[in-house]
LOMAR-199142 format. One line per field, with one value per residue: residue in one letter; chain; x negated, y negated, z of N, C-alpha, C in turn; residue number from 1. Coordinates in steps of 0.02 Angstrom, whole numbers, plus 50000, padded with zeros to 5 digits. Atoms other than C-alpha are relative to their C-alpha. Last residue first. Layout:
<pts>
r = (a:...)
c = (A:...)
nc1 = (X:...)
nc2 = (Y:...)
nc3 = (Z:...)
cac1 = (X:...)
cac2 = (Y:...)
cac3 = (Z:...)
cc1 = (X:...)
cc2 = (Y:...)
cc3 = (Z:...)
k = (NUM:...)
</pts>
This chain:
<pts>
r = (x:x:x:x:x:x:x:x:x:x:x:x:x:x:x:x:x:x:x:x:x:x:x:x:x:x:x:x:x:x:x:x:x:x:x:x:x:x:x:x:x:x:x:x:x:x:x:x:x:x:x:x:x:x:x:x:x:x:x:x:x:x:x:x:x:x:x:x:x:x:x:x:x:x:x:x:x:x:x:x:x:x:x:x:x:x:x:x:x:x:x:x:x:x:x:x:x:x:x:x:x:x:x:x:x:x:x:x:x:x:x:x:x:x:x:x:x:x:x:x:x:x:x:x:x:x:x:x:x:x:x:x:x:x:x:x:x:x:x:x:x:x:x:x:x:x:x:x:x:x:x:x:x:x:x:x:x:x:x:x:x:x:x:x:x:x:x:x:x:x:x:x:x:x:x:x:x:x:x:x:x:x:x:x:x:x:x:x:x:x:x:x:x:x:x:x:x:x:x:x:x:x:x:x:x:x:x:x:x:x:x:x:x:x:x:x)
c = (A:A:A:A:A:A:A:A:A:A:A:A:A:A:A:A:A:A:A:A:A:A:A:A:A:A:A:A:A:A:A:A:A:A:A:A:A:A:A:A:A:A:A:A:A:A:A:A:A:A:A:A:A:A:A:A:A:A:A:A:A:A:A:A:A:A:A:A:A:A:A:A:A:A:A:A:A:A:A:A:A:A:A:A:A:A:A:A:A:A:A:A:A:A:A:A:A:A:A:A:A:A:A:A:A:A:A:A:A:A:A:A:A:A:A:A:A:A:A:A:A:A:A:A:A:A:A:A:A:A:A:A:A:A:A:A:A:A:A:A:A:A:A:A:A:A:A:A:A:A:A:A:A:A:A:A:A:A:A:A:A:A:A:A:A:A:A:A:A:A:A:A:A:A:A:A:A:A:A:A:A:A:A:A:A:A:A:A:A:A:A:A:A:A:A:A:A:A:A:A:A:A:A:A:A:A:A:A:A:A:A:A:A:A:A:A)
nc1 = (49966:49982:50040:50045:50006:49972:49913:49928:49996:49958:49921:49983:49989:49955:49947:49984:50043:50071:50034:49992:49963:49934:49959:50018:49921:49950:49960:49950:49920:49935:49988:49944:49949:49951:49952:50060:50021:50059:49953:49946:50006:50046:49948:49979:50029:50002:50019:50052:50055:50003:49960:49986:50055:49987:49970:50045:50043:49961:50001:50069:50023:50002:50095:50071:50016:50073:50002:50019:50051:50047:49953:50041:50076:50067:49994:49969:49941:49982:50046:49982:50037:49922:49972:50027:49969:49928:49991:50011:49952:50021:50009:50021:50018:49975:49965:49945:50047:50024:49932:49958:50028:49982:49940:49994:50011:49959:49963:50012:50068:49968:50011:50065:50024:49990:50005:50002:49959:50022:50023:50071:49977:49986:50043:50036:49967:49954:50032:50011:49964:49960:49943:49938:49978:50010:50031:50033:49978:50011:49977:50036:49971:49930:49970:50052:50026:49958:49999:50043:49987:49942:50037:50061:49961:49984:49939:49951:49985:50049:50074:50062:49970:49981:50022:49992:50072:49984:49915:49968:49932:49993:50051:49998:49947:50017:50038:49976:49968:50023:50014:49963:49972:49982:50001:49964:50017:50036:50006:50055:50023:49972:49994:49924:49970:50012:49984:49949:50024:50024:49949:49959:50040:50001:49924:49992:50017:50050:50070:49983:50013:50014:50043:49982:50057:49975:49999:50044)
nc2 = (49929:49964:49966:50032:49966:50033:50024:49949:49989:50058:49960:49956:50031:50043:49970:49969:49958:49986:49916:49991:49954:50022:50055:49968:49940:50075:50022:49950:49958:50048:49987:49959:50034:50076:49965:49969:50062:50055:50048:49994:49950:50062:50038:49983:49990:50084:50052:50003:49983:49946:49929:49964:49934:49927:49967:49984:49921:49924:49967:49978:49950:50041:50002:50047:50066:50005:49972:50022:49983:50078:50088:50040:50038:49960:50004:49967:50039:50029:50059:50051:50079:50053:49975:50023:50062:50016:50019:50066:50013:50020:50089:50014:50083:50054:50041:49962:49944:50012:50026:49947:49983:50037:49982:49944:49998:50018:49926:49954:49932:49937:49978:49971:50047:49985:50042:49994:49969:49964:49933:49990:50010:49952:49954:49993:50021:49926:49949:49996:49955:50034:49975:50012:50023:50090:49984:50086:50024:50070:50025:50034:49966:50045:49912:49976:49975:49964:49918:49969:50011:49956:49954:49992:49983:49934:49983:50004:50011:50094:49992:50053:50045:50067:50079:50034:50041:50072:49980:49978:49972:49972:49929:49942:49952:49925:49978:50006:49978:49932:49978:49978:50029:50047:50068:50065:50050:49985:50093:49996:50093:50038:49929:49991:49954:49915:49965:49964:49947:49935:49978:49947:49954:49923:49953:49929:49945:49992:50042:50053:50078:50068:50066:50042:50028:50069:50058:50043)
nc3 = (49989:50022:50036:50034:50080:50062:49982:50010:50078:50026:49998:50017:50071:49992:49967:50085:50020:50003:49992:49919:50001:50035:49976:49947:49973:50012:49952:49928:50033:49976:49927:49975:50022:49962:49937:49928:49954:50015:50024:50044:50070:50030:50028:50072:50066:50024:49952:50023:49977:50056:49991:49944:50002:50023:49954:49950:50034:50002:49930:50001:50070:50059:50002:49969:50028:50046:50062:50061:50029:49948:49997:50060:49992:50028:50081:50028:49997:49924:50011:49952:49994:49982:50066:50043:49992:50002:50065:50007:49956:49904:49987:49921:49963:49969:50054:50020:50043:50035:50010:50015:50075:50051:50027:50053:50080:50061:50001:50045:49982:49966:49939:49967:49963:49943:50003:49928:49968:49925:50005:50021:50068:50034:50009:50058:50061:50002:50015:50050:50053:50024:50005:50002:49943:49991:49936:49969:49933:49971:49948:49930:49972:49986:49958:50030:50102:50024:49971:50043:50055:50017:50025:50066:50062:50006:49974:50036:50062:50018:50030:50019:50038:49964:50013:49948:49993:49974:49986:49920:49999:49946:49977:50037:49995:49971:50057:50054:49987:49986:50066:50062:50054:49960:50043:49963:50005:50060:50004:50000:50030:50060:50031:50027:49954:50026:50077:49965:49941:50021:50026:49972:49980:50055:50000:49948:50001:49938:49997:49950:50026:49945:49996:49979:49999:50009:49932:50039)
cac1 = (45032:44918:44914:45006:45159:45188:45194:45046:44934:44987:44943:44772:44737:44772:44661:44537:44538:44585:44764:44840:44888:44801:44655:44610:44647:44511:44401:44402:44390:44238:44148:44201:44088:43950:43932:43913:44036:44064:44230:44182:44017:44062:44193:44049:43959:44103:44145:44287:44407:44573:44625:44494:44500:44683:44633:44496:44616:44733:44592:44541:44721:44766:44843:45009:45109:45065:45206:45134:45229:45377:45489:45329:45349:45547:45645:45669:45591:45460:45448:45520:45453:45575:45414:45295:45398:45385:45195:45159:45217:45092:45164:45160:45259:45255:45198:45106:44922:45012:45095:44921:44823:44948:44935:44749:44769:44873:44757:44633:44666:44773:44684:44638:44805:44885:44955:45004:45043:44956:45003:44963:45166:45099:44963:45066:45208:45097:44997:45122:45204:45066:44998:44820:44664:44678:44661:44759:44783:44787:44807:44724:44827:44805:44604:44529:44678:44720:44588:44586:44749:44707:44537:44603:44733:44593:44538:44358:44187:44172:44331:44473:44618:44514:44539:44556:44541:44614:44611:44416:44330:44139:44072:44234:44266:44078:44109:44257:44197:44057:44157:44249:44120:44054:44081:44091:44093:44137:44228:44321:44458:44547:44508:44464:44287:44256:44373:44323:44136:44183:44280:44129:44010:44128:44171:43987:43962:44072:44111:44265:44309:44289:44333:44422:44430:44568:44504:44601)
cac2 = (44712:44561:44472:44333:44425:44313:44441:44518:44358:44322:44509:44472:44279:44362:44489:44378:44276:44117:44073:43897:43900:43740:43762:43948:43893:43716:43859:43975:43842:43769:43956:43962:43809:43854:44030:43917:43940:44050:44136:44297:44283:44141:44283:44407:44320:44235:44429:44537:44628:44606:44497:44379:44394:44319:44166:44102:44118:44022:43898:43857:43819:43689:43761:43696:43780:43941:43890:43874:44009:43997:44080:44212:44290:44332:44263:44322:44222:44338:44436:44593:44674:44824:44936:44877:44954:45109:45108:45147:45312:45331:45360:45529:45553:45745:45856:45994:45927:45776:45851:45947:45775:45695:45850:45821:45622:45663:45779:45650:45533:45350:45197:45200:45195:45329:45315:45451:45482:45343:45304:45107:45087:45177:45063:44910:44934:44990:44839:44748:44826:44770:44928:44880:44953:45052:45238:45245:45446:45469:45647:45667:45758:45594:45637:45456:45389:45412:45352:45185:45136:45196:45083:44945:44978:45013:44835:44799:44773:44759:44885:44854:45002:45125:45276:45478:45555:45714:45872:45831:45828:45796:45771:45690:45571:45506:45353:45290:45303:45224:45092:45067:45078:45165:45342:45530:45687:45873:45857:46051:46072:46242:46305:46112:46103:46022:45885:45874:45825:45718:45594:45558:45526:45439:45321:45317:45251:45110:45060:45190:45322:45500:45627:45811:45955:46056:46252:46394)
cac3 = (53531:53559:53706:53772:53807:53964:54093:54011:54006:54185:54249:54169:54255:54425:54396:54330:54504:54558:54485:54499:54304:54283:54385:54331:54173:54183:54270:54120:53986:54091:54084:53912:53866:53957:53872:53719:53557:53423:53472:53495:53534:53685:53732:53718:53838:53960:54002:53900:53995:53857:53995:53972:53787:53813:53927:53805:53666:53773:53829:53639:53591:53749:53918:53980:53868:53950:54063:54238:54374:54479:54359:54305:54488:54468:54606:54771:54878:54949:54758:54722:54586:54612:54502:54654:54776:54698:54654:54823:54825:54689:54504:54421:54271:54199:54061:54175:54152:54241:54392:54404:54379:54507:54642:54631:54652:54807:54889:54871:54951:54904:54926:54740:54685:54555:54386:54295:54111:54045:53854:53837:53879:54040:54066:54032:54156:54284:54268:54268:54407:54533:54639:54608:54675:54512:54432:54281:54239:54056:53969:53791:53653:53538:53567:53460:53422:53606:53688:53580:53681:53845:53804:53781:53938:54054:54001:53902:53955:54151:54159:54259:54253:54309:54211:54241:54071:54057:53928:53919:53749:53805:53619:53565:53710:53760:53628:53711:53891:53829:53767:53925:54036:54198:54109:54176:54101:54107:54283:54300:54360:54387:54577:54647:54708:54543:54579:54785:54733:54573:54667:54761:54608:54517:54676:54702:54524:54531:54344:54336:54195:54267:54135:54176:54099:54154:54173:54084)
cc1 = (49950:50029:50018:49938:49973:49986:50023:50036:50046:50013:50040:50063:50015:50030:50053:50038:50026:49970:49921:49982:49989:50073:50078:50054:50017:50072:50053:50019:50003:50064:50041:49995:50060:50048:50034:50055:49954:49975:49951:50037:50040:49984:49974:50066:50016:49954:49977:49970:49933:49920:49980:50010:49970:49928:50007:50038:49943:49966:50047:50034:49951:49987:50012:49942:49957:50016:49932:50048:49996:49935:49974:50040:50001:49932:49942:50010:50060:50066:50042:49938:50022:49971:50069:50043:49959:50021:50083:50015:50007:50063:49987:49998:49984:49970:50033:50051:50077:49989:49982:50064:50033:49963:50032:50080:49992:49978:50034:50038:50016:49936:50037:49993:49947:49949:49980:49973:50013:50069:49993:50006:49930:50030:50063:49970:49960:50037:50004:49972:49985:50036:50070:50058:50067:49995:49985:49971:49980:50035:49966:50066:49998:50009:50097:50020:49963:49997:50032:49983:49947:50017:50052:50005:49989:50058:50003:50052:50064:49999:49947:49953:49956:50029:50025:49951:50028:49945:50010:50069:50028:50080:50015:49957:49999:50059:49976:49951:50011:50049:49960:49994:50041:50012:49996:49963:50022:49966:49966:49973:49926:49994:50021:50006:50063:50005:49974:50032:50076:50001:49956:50063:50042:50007:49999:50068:49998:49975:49990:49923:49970:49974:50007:49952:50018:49925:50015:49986)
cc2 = (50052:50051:50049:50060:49959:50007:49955:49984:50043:49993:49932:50015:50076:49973:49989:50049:50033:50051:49989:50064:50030:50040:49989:49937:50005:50060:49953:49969:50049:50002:49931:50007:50035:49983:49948:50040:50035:49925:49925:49932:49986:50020:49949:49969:49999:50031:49952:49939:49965:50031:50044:50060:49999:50031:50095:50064:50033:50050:50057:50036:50054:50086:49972:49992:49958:49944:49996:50021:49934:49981:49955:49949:49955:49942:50037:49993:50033:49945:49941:49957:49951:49928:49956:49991:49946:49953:49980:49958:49913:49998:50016:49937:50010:49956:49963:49962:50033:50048:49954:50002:50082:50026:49933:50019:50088:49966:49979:50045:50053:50066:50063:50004:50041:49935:49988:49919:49998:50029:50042:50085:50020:49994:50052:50054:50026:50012:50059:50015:49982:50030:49961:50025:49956:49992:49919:50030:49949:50017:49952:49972:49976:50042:49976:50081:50035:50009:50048:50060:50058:50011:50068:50058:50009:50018:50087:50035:49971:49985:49939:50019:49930:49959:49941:49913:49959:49954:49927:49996:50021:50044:50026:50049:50053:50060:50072:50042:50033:50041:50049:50035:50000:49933:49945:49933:49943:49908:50014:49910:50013:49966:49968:50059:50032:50048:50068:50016:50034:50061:50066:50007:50035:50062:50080:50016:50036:50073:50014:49969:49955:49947:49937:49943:49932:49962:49934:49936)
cc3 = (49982:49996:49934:49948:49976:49918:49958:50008:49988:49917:49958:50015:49936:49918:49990:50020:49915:49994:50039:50020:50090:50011:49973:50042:50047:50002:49963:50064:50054:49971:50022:50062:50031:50003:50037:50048:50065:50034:49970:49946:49946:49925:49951:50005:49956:49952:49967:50048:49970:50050:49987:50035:50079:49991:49971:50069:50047:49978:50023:50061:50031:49968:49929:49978:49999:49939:49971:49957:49927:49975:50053:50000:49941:50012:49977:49939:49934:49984:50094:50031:50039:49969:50030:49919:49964:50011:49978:49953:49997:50034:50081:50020:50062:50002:50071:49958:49989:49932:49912:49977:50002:49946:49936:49983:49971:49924:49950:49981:49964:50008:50014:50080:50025:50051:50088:50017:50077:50000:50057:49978:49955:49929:49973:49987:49943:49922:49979:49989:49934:49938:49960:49981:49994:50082:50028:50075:49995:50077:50043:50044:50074:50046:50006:50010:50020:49948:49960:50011:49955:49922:49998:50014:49928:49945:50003:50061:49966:49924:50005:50006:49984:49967:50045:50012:50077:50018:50046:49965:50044:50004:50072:50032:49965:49983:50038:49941:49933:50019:49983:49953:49951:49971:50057:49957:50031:49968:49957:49975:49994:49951:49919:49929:50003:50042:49998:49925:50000:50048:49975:49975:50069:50034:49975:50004:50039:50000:50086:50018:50070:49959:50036:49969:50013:50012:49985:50039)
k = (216:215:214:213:212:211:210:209:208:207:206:205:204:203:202:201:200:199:198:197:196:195:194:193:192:191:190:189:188:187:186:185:184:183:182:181:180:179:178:177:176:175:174:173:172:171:170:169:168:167:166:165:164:163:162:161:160:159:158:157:156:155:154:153:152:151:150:149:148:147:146:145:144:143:142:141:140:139:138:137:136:135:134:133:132:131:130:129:128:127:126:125:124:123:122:121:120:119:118:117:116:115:114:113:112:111:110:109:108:107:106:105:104:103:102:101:100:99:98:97:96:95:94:93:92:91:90:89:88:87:86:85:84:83:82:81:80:79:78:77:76:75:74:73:72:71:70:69:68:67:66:65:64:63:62:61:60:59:58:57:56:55:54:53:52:51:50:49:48:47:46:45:44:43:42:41:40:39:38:37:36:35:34:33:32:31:30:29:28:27:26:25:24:23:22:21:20:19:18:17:16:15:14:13:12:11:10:9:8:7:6:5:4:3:2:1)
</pts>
């Protein structure tokens, strides 16, 4: 029976070459692809794949969002993450999200098919790479979040600003969310950015997780 597969990931020539060596693969078959969360989310019934193979940063919403809402929607559904990062909170979060696998985007191909077969068969896959990521060792040897801002620092507005960040959302539908200009959240994101010594959303996402700023 063949393993249906679904390609999550906002670059469309990844999709497009991942797809090629998938369906060439005796088994698999690619029955949909997505370059959004919430499309992702709304393609899952009518395409009903067995696995969903997900980037972990969406332009909408988080790979973990949507792990989450994956699963109500197909609870049988198998999760690969699919990231350029090997940081462990990521890791962490995606598989508490549900992921069964979890593989880096500089790895090749062979080893994402033996992760959606190690997968499809009830196992944990994790990259090679993913091991020294899971020590969290850190150049001086403490943990990262003891050298790190407290989220004290920030005010009200610029935590809520920080957490729908994370959660993937862009200065629009934060401004939406929270009834203010885009303006406004774009100087709430640098005054974080400054405060917490971070410069990318990346950065400001592993910090919300490490300090259980986001909703459960």
């Amino acid at each position: 029976m063949s393993t249906r597969i679904m390609l999550v990931d906002d670059h469309r020539l990844l999709r497009e070459t991942l797809a090629i060596p998938l369906t060439a693969e005796p088994g698999f078959s690619v029955v949909a692809q997505a370059g959004h969360g919430r499309e992702a989310l709304d393609l899952l019934r009518p395409a009903a794949p067995d696995l969903l193979l997900l980037d972990v940063g969406l332009p909408d919403m988080s790979g973990i969002e949507v792990a989450h809402q994956a699963l109500t929607i197909l609870p049988n559904l198998r999760i690969i993450a699919l990231s350029g990062y090997a940081d462990k909170i990521f890791v962490d979060e995606m598989l508490k999200a549900g992921a069964k696998g979890y593989v880096v985007k500089s790895a090749g191909t062979h080893e994402l098919i033996l992760a959606i077969h190690a997968v499809m068969a009830g196992h944990v896959f994790l990259s090679p790479e993913i091991t020294a990521a899971m020590l969290d060792a850190t150049p001086s040897g403490l943990p990262a979040a003891s050298r790190e801002a407290a989220p004290g620092i920030l005010g009200k507005r610029e935590r809520a600003v920080l957490c729908l960040l994370a959660r993937g959302l862009r200065s629009e539908q934060i401004a939406e969310e929270m009834a203010i200009q885009p303006g406004t959240v774009d100087v709430h994101r640098r005054n974080i950015k400054r405060k917490l010594g971070l410069r990318t959303v990346a950065e400001l996402t592993r910090y919300a997780i490490r300090h259980k700023l986001l909703p459960a």
